[in-house]
C-alpha positions in Angstrom: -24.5 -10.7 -5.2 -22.4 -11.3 -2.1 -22.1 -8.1 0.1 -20.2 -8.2 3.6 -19.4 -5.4 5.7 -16.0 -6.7 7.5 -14.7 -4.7 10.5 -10.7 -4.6 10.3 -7.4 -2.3 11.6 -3.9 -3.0 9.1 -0.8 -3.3 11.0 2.7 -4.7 10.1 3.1 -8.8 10.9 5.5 -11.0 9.7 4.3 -14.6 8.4 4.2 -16.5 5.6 3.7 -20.3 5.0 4.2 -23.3 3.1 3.2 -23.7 -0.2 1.2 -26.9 -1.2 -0.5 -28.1 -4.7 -3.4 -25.3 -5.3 -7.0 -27.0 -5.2 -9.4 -25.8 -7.6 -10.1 -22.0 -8.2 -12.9 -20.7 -5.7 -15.9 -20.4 -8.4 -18.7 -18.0 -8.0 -20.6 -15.0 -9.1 -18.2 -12.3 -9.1 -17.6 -10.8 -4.9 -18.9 -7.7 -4.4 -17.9 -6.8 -0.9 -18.5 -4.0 1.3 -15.2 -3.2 3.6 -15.2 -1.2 6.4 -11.4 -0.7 8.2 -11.8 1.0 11.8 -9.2 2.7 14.0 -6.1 2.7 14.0 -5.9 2.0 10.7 -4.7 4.8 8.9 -7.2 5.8 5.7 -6.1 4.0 2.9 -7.5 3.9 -0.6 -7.6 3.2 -4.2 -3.7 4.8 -5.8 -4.4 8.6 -6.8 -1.3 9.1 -9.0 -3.4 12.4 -10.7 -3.8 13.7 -7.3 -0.1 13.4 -5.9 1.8 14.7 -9.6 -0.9 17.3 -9.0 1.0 17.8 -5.6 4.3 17.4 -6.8 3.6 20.4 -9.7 2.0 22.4 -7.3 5.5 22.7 -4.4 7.9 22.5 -7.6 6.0 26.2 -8.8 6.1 27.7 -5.4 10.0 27.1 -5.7 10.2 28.3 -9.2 7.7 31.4 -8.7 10.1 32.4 -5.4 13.5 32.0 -7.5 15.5 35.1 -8.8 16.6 34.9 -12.3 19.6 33.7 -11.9 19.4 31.0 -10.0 16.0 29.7 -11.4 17.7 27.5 -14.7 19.8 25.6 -12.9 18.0 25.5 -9.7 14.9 24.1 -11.8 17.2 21.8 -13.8 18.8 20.4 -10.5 15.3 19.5 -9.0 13.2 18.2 -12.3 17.1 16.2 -12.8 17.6 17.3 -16.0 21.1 17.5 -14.1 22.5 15.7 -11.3 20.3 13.3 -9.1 17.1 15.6 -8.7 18.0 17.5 -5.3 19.6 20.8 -4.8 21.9 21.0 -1.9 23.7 24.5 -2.0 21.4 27.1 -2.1 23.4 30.8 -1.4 21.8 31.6 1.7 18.7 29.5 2.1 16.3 30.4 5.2 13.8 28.2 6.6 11.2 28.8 4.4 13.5 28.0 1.4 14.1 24.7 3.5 10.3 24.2 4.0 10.0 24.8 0.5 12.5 22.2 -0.7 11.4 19.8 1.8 7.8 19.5 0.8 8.7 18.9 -2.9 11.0 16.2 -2.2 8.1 15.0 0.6 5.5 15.3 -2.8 7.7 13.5 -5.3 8.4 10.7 -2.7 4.9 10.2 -2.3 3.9 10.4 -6.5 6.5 7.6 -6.8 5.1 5.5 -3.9 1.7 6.6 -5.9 2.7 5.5 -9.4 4.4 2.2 -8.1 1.4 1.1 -6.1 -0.8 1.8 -8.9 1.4 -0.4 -10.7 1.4 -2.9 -8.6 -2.8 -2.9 -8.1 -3.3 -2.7 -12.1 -0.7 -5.9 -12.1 -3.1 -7.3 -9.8 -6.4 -7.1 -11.7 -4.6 -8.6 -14.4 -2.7 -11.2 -12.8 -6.6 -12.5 -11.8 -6.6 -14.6 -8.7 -3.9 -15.8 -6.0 -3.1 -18.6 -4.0 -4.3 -18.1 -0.5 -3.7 -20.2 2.3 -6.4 -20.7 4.8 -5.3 -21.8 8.4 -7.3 -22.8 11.2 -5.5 -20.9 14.4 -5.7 -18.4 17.1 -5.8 -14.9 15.1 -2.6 -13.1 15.9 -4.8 -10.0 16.8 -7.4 -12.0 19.1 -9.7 -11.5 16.4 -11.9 -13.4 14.5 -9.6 -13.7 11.5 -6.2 -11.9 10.3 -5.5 -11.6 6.9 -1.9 -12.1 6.6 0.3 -10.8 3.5 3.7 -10.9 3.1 6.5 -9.3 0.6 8.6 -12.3 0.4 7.3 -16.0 0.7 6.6 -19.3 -0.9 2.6 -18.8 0.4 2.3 -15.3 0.6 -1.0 -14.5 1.4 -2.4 -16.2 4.6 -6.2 -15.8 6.0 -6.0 -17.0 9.7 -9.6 -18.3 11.0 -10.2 -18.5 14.9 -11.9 -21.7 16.0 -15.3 -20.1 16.5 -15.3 -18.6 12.9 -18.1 -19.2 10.5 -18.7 -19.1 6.6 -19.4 -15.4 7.0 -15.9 -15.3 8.6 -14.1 -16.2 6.0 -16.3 -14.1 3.6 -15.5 -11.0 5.2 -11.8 -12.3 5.8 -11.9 -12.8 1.7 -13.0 -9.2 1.3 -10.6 -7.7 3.8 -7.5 -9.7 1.4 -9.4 -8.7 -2.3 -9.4 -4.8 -0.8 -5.9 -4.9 0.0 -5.2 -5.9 -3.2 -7.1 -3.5 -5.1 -5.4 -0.9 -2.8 -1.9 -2.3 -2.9 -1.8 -4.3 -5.7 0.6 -8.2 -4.8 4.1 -6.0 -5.5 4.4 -4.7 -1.4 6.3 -2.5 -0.1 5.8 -3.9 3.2 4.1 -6.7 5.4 0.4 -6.5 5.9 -1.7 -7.8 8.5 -5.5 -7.5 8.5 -7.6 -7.6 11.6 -11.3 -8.8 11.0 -13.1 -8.0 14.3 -16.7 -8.8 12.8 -18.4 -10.0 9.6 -21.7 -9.7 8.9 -23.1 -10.9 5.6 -26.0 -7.9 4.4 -27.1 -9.9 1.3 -25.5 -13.3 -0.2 -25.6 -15.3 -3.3 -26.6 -18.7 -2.0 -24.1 -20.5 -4.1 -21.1 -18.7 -2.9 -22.2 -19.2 0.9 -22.3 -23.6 0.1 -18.8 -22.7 -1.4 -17.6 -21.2 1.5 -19.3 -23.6 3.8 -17.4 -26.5 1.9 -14.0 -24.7 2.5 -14.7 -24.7 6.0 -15.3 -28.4 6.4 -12.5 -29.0 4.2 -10.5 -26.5 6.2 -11.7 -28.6 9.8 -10.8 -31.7 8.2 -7.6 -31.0 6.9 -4.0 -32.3 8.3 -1.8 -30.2 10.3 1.2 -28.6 8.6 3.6 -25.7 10.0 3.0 -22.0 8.4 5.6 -19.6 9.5 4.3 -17.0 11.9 1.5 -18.8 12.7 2.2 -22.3 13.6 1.5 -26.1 13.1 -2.3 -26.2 12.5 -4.7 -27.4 9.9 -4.6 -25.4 6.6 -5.9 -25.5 3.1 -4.6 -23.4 -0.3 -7.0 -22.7 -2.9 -6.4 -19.9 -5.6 -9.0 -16.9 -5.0 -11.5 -15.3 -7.4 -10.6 -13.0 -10.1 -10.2 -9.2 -8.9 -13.4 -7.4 -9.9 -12.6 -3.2 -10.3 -15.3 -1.7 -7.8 -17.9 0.1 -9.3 -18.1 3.1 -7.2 -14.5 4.3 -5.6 
């Protein structure tokens, strides 16, 4: 069992990189990865599409419960878009708390789509199994130990960047950082990601898994130079990471 507990803070970055034949699948007893993001990352997690319809039903019936009779059919019918595109724009005189009202349903349904497509995206994910990942040896972009790089549209888009003082644990933790973002955003983004891995610290380790990651190192300080966009001209391998395991406690 391989257990890290990774330090990190997500922001937006723009790289990507070449692509480059895939070496053999990283092969190992299943990851199992403790990931802890600090400040100022904002508090992500696994998609709750229950929790935002539940949301979404809950500002929809403080609309309907505070419409008169009249207007409540095709008010309703305007906003669940049984008619027209799902918004109502003319409401005979509307007050602020009618536009509050309004506005917090269309701010709830936003969200349970963003909820539902990123739940998509993550069960896509497990399913799809493992990535190509490209592995560079360079300064972090964050001055960090490593940055996990992910990117909406590239030829290599998933980049783990390794400082030149970083270890096997490094690149453990940066590994858990990258399979978390996936499990919370799935590999269909909505953005660019960036990573930040200020410390990783392996609590208990499956010996086998360390060698492996041991053995991409040396590979990783042995290999040529090549340019990945964003990040430079620097040595880099691309191997295909392990299978997404579902966590077993949220």
């Amino acid at each position: 069992m391989n257990r890290f507990i990774v330090g990190a803070c997500a922001t937006l970055l723009v790289a990507c990189s070449q692509s480059e034949p895939v070496a053999p699948a990283l092969r190992s007893m299943p990851n199992n990865f403790a990931v802890r993001l600090t400040t100022p990352a904002p508090r992500v997690g696994p998609p709750d599409v229950a929790a935002a319809r539940a949301d979404e039903a809950a500002a929809l019936k403080q609309i309907e419960t505070n419409l008169g009779p009249e207007s409540r059919g095709p008010v309703m019918a305007a906003l669940t878009g049984e008619n027209h595109d799902g918004y109502h724009y003319l409401v005979k005189g509307k007050t602020a708390e009618w536009n509050d009202r309004y506005t917090q349903y269309y701010a709830a349904r936003t969200r349970r789509l963003a909820e539902e497509r990123r739940d998509a995206s993550v069960a896509a994910a497990y399913r799809r199994g493992g990535v190509t990942v490209v592995i560079a040896l360079a300064e972090p972009p964050t001055g960090s130990q490593a940055a996990v790089l992910r990117r909406q549209d590239a030829g290599s888009a998933n980049v783990i960047v390794l400082g030149p003082n970083a270890t096997a644990e490094t690149l453990g933790g940066a590994f858990a950082a990258f399979d978390k973002s996936r499990q919370w955003y799935g590999d269909d983004l909505t953005q660019d990601i960036m990573i930040s891995v200020q410390d990783a610290r392996a609590v208990s380790v499956d010996r086998d898994y360390m060698a492996r990651l041991g053995q991409l190192m040396d590979r990783l300080r042995g290999a040529p130079a090549r340019s990945i966009d964003g990040v430079g001209i620097v040595k880099a391998i691309s191997i295909r990471s392990l299978k997404l395991h579902k966590p077993k406690h949220p």
